[in-house]
N, C-alpha and C positions, 0 to 999 in steps of 0.2 A: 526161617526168618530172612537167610538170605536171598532166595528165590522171592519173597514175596516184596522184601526192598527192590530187588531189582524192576520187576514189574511193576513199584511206584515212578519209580525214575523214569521207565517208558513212558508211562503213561502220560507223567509230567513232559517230556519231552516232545510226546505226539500232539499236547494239549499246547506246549509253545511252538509250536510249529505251526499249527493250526492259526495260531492268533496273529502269530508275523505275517502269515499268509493273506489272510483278511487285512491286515492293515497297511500290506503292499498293494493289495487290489484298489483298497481305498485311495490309496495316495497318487494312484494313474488317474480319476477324476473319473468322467463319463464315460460310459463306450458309445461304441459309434451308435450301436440298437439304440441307446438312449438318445443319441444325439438327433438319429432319424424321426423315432418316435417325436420329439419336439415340433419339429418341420411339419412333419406332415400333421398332428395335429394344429398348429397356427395358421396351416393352410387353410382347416377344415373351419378354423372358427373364422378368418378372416371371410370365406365366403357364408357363413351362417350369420355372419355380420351384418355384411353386404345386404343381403336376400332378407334381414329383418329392418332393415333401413329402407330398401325398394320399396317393401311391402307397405311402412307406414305412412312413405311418400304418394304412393298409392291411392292411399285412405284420401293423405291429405288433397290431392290431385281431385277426390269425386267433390268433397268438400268443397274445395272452390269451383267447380262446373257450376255444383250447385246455386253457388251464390252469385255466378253470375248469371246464370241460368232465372234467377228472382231474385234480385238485392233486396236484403232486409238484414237488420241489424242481427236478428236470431242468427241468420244465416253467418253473415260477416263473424259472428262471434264462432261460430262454429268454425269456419276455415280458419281461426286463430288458434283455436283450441288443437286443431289438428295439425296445424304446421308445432307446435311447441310438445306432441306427442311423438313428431316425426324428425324434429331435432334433436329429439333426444336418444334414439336411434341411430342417428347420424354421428354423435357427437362421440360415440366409443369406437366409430370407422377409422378416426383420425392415427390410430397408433400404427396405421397401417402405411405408415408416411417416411420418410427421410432418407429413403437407400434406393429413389428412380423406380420403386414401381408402377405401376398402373394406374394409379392415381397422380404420380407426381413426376415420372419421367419427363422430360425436355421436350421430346419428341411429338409426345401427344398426352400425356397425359390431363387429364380435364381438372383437374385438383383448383384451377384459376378460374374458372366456371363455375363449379360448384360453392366455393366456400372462401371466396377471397373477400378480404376485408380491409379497412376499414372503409365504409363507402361514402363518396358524397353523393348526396340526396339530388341535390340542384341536377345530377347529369342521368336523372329519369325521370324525375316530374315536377313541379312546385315546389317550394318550398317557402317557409317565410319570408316574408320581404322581394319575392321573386316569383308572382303568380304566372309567371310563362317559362320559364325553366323547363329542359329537359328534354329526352329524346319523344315522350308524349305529347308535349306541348309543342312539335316541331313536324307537321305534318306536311309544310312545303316541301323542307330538305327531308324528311324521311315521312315518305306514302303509306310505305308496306310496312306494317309489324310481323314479321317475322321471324325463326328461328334463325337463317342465317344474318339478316341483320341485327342480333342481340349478340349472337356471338361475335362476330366481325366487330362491334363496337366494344366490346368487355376488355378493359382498363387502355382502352385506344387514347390515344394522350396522356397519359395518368395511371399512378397506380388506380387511384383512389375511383378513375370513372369507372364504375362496376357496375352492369350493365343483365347480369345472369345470378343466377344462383340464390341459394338462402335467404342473405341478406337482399338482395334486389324483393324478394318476394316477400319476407316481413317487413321490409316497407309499403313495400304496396296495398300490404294489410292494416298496417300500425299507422302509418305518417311517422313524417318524424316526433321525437322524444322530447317535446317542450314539455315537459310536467315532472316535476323536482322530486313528484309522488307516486309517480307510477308510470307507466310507457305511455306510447304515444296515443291518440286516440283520430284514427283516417275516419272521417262523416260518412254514410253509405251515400252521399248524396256525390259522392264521387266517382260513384259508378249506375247511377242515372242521371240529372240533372246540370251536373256539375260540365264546364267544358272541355272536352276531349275524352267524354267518361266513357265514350264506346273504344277509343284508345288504349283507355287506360285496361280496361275489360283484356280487350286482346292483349295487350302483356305483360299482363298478369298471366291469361294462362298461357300464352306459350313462353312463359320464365318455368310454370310449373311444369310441363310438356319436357322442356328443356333437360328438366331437374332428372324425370324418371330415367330419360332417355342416357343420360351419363352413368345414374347408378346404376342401373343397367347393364352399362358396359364393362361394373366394377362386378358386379354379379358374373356375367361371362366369364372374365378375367382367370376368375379364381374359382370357378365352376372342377368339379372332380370330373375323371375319365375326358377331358378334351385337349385338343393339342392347344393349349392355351401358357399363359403366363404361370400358373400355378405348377403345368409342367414341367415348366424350366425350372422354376423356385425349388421345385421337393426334387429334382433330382440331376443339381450340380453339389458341390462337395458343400457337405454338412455344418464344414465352422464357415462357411463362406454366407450360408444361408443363416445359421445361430447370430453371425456377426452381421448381418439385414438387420436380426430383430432384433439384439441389444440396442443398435445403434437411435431405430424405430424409438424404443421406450426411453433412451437415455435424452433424445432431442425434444422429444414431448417435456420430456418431466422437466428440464431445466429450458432450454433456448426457446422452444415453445411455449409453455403453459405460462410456467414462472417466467419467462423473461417476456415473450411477445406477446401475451396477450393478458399477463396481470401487472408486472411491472411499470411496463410503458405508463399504462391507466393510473398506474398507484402514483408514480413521480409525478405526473404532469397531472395527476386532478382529475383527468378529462373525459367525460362523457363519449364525446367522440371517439375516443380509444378503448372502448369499451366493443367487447365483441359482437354480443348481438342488442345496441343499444335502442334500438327502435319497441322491439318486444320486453325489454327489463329481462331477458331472459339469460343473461351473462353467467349467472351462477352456476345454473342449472349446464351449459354448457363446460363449466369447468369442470363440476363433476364426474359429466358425461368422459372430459379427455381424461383426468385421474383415472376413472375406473375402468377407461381403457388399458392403461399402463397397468392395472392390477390383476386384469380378465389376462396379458398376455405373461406378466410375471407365472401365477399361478396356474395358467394352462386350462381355467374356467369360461369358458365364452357363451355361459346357460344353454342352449341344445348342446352346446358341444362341448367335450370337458376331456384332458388327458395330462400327461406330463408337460410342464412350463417351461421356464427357466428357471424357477426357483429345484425343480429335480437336478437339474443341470450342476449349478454352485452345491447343491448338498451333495453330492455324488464327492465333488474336493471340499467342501467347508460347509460342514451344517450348521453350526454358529453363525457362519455370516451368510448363509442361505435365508435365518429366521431375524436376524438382526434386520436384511433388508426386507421381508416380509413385514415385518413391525414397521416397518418407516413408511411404505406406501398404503398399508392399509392407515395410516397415523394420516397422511396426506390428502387421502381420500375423507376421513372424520371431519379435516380440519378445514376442508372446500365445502362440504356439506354444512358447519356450522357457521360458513360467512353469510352474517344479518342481509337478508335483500329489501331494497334492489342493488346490485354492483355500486352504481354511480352513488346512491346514498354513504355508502361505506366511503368512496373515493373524496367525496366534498365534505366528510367530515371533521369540523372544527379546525381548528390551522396545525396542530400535531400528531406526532404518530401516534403518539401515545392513547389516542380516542380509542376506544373500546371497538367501534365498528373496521376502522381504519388498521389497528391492532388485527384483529382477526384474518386481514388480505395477507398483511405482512409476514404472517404466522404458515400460513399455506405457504407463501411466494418462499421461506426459510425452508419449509421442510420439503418442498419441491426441489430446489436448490441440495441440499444435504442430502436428500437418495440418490440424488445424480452421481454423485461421489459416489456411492457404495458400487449402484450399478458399474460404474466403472472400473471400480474394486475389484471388484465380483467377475467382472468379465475376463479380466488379467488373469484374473485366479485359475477358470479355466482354460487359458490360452488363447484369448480374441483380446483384441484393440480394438478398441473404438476412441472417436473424436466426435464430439458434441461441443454445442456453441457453452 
């Protein structure tokens, strides 16, 4: 009896030992293997990103040849349909933003080419009240439409004169957004009859030309096995790179989404402030940045899928690993279920309290409250980060 007492006490003693052990491991948080694997999958999705954004600008690129290759309404709708295909591709790129990479660096990055906002109209073509406006309707002082005179002029005096990218190019499709009910509606007779319509033809595409040729670059950038930026990314020190991409999702979610480009629009009413207000397609873009922040939380980028950030926080805190799991997938439900179009929800009734105007606010709250967590979370495993 004694012999066999004592071999329970071993064994209990091997069994807490065992347990303290595990629960020392856990309380050192990631390892490095964990930390790596992160990087270098964010690498992998940010260029599987890229390369499914190129590809749909692509599409939309033959689309408009086409259309201006034969203006016909068919047509016209079709290069609409394919730019709002190819936005949407674009619009989960943006997470890839706020720590000077390749899209957003000082130096060169094209980030202000591509997708700068908010635009005024009058400083590319017509617009109401203003049948001569714009660098189209200005064929004394500018001859040549071309790609370096688009870029040379992109927000030359002004934020607002934007002159490339997205927006320049859903206007050129849409017109502007005089309709309370729906987006803008450009006549095709503005790209035959109309004057300066062989103008207008040429820049149009080379805004689109412009387009591939930048994401392109972002493709390059992050391309695997080349001496490229992605090089550098996956292999300087690991929390230097982790603390890029908390920073990435914590800017979007709050000083981004919610504050610059739902906020603004929500206090001031304003159509103008509205991100892609020419095509009513604002929603669809918020989504798009939400389920960016989700794709790099969870470490799912569809072709490409591995450890996130959410491995990272559960590795020191799996309660608050799924707490902040619940908040942005909640974020992402809650962008999805704002009534469209944007500006409808924005002008409605004089109080918050409107049901449509309620639902922005609702997003903009819980956009706002994961940023905290994320911040939380990031402490937890040893990075700072600073968001607006």
């Amino acid at each position: 009896m004694v012999v066999m007492a004592k071999k329970v006490l071993i064994t209990l003693a091997v069994t807490l030992l065992a347990l303290a052990s595990l629960a020392a491991c856990a309380s050192r948080g990631p390892t490095d293997e964990l930390k790596t694997s992160v990087v270098e999958n964010y690498a992998s999705g940010a260029h599987a990103s890229y390369s499914r954004s190129l590809a749909s600008a692509q599409a939309m690129d033959v689309a408009i040849d086409n259309f201006l290759a034969e203006p016909s309404q068919v047509r016209l709708d079709a290069a609409k349909r394919a730019w709002l295909l190819a936005r949407d591709d674009y619009g989960v790129t943006e997470i890839y933003r706020f720590y000077e990479g390749p899209i957003d660096n000082e130096a060169d990055g094209p980030e202000g080419l591509i997708n700068a906002w908010p635009m005024d109209e009058s400083y590319v073509d017509y617009v109401e009240g203003n049948a001569n406006s714009g660098i189209i309707n200005m064929p004394e002082e500018y001859p040549t439409i071309d790609a370096d005179l688009l870029v040379s002029l992109n927000e030359e005096g002004g934020e607002a004169n934007i002159s490339t990218g997205w927006h320049a190019i859903e206007f050129l499709l849409w017109g502007q957004d005089l309709n309370e009910d729906g987006p803008g509606y450009r006549p095709v007779s503005d790209y035959t009859t109309a004057d300066n319509a062989d103008r207008r033809a040429t820049y149009l595409a080379v805004s689109s030309d412009l387009l591939l040729s930048h994401l392109q670059d972002m493709v390059n950038a992050w391309a695997p096995g080349q001496s490229n930026y992605r090089a550098q990314f996956v292999s300087k020190d690991s929390d230097d790179a982790i603390t890029d991409i908390i920073t990435g999702i914590g800017e979007m979610s709050r000083g981004e989404l919610a504050g610059e480009r739902m906020t603004v629009a929500y206090d001031a009413r304003s159509q103008e402030d509205e991100h892609s207000c020419f095509s009513d397609n604002t929603i669809s873009d918020i989504v798009a940045n939400a389920a960016g922040i989700q794709r790099v939380y969870f470490g799912d980028y569809g072709s490409v899928s591995g450890p996130g950030i959410r491995e990272l926080i559960a590795a020191q805190d799996q309660a608050l690993a799924d707490r902040l799991a619940a908040e942005i997938n909640r974020s992402v439900y809650l962008a999805r279920s704002i009534p469209a179009p944007f500006d409808g929800a924005l002008l409605e009734g004089i109080s918050d309290a409107a049901p449509n105007r309620r639902a922005v606010l609702e997003t903009i709250e819980a956009l706002e409250a994961q940023t905290d967590t994320i911040v939380s979370a990031a402490q937890g495993v040893g990075i700072t980060i600073s968001v607006s």
